[in-house]
C-alpha positions in Angstrom: 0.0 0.0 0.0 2.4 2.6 0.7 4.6 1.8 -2.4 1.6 2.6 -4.0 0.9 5.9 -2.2 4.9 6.6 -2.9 4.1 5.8 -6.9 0.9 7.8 -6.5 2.6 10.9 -4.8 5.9 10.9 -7.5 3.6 10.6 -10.2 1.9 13.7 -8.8 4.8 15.6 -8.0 6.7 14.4 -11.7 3.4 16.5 -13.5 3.4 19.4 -11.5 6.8 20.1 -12.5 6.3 19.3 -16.2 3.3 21.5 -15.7 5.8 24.5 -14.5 8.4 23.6 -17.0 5.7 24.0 -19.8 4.9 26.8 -18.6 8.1 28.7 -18.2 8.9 27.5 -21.6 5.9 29.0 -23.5 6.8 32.5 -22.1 6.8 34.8 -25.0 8.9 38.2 -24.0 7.0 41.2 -24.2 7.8 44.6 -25.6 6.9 47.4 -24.2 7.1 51.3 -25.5 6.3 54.6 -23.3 7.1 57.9 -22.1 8.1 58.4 -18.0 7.6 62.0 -16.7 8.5 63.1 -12.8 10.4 65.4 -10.5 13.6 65.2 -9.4 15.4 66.3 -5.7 19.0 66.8 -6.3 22.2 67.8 -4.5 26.1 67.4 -5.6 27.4 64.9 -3.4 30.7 65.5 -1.6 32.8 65.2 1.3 32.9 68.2 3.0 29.0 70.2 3.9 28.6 73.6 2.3 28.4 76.8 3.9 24.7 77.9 3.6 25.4 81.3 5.7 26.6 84.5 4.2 29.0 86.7 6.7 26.4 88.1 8.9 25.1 84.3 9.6 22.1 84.6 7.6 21.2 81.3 6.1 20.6 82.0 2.1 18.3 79.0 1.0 16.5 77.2 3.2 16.9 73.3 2.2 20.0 72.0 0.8 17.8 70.4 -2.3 16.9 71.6 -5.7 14.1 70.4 -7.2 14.1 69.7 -11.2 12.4 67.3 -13.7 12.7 64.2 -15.9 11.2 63.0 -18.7 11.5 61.0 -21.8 11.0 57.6 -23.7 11.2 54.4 -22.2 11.8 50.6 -23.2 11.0 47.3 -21.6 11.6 44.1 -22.6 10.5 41.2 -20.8 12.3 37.8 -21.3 11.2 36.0 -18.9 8.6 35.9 -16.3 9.8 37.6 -13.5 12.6 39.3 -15.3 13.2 41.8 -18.1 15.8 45.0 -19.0 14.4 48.3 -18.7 15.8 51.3 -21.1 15.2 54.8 -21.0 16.3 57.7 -22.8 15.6 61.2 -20.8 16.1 64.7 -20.3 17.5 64.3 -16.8 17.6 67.9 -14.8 20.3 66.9 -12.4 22.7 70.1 -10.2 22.7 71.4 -7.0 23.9 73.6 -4.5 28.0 73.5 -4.6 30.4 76.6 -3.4 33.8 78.3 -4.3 36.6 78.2 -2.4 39.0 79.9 -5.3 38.3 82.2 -8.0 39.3 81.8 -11.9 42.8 82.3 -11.1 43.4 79.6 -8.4 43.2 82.1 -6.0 41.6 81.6 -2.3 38.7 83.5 -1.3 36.0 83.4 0.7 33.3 81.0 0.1 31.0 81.7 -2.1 27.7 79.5 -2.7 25.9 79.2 -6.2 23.2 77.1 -7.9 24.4 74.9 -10.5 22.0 73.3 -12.5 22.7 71.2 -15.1 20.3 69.6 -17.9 21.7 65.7 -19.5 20.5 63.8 -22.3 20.8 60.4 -20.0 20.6 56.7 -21.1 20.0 53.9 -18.7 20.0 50.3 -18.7 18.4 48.7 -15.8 17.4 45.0 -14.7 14.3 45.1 -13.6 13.4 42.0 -11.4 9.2 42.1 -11.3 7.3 40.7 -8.3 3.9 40.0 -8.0 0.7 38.9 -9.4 -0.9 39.3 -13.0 -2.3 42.7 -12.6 0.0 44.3 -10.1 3.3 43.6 -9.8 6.7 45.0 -7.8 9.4 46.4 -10.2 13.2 46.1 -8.5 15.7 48.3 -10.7 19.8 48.4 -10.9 21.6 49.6 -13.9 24.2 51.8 -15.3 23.5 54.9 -16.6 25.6 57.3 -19.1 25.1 61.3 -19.5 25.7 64.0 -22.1 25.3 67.6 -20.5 23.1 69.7 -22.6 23.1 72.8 -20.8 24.0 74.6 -17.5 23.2 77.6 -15.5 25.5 79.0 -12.7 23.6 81.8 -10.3 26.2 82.7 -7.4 23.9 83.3 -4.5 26.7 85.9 -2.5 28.0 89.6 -3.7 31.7 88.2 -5.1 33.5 91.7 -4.9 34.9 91.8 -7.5 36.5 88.1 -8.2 35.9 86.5 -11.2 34.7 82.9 -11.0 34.7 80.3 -13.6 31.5 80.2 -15.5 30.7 76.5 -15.5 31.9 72.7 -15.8 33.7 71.9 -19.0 33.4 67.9 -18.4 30.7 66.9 -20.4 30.5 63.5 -20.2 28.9 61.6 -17.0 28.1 57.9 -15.7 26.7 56.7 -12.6 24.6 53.8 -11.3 20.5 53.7 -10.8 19.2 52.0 -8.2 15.2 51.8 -7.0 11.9 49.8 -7.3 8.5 51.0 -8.5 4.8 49.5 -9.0 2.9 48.4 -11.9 -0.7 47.9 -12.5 -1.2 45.7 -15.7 -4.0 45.7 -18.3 -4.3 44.4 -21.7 -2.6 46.8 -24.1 0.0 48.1 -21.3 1.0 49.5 -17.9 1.5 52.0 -15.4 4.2 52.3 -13.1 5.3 54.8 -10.0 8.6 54.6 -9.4 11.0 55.6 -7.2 14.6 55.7 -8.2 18.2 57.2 -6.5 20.7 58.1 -9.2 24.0 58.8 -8.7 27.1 59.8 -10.6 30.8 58.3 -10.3 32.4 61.3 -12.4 32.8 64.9 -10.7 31.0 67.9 -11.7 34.3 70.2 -11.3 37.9 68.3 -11.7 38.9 67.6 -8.0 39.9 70.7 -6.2 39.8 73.0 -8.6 36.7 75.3 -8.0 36.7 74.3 -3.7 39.1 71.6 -1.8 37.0 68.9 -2.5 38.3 65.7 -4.0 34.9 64.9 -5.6 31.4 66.5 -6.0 29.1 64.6 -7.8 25.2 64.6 -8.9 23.3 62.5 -6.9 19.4 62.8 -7.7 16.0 61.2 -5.8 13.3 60.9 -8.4 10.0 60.2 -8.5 7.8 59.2 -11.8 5.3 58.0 -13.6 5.3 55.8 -16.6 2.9 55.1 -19.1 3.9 51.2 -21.6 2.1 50.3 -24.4 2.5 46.4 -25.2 2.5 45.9 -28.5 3.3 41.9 -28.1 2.3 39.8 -25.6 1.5 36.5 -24.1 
């Protein structure tokens, strides 16, 4: 009787599995096309904290964050069921409050603390892991990212007296890592997706030491979006 039951129980066990395995193999990966739209709180990341005071002690902004915005196309492709790459190409607002420490010349002044903001045409591409059930599912994200900047805008924020201070960056080229999660509602032709993403750059702003003693100062951005896919092949 119990070799039986053992025979029984295999036999049960042996077609669930060929039911999984059939099922995992008749995946077909989706494509997915859309646009992603959301604000952005960024800083330059360094190792030393600005001076947010003028000489009388006033403080001259009130939060150590700029906020910005992102938006462009996106791309997902699917290839498995709880797995897929996730591209985007954006116009990625990115900057932050950052100070001088010498003028044009290499010479030491007092500090003196602007707004940098700086506008990137940005590529990513992210794994995204996805979690969750048919309609709603949990999007994990980690990827590289690279940067071309597009524009910039310098505003010193203290009377200079006279110095002259360099104007801008001149390094136009950045890369960095993404890192975040999201959630998706599913429908038939699509999805939707909030998602929540930190971005940081590994390449400096300024060459090291050159506008302030710091040996790096970097973008470093907290964004918020939302994302609109159209499937236009599915299961």
């Amino acid at each position: 009787m119990y070799k039986h039951l053992v025979v029984i129980l295999l036999s049960v066990f042996a077609f669930q599995a060929n039911s999984f395995a059939q099922e995992d193999s008749i995946f077909v990966p989706e494509h997915l096309i859309g646009f992603t739209g959301g604000i952005n709180m960024v800083s330059v990341f360094s190792e030393g904290p600005l001076t947010y005071t003028d000489r009388a002690g006033n403080y001259i902004v009130s939060s150590p964050y700029l906020f910005r915005n992102i938006g462009g196309l996106s791309y997902k492709y699917i290839s498995g069921k709880n797995v897929g790459l996730l591209v985007e190409l954006t116009y990625n607002q990115k900057g932050g409050y950052n100070e001088f420490m010498f003028d044009k010349s290499g010479n030491v002044t007092d500090s003196i603390l602007f707004n940098h903001q700086l506008d990137y045409a940005e590529i990513a591409f992210l794994t995204n892991v996805r979690l969750g059930k048919k309609h709603s599912k949990i999007n994990l994200y980690l990827g590289p990212h690279a940067a071309y900047l597009l524009k910039q805008n310098l505003i010193l924020l203290e009377d200079i007296y006279g110095k002259d201070y360099t104007t801008g960056t001149n390094l136009n080229f950045e890369f960095g890592i993404d890192i975040g999660g999201g959630y998706s509602f599913h429908f038939n032709k699509g999805e939707i997706e909030l998602r929540f993403l930190y971005n940081h750059d590994f390449t400096n702003i300024f060459d090291e030491k050159t506008v302030n003693n710091f040996s790096f100062n970097q973008n470093q951005v907290y964004s918020v979006s939302l994302s609109y896919y159209y499937k236009f092949s599915k299961k």
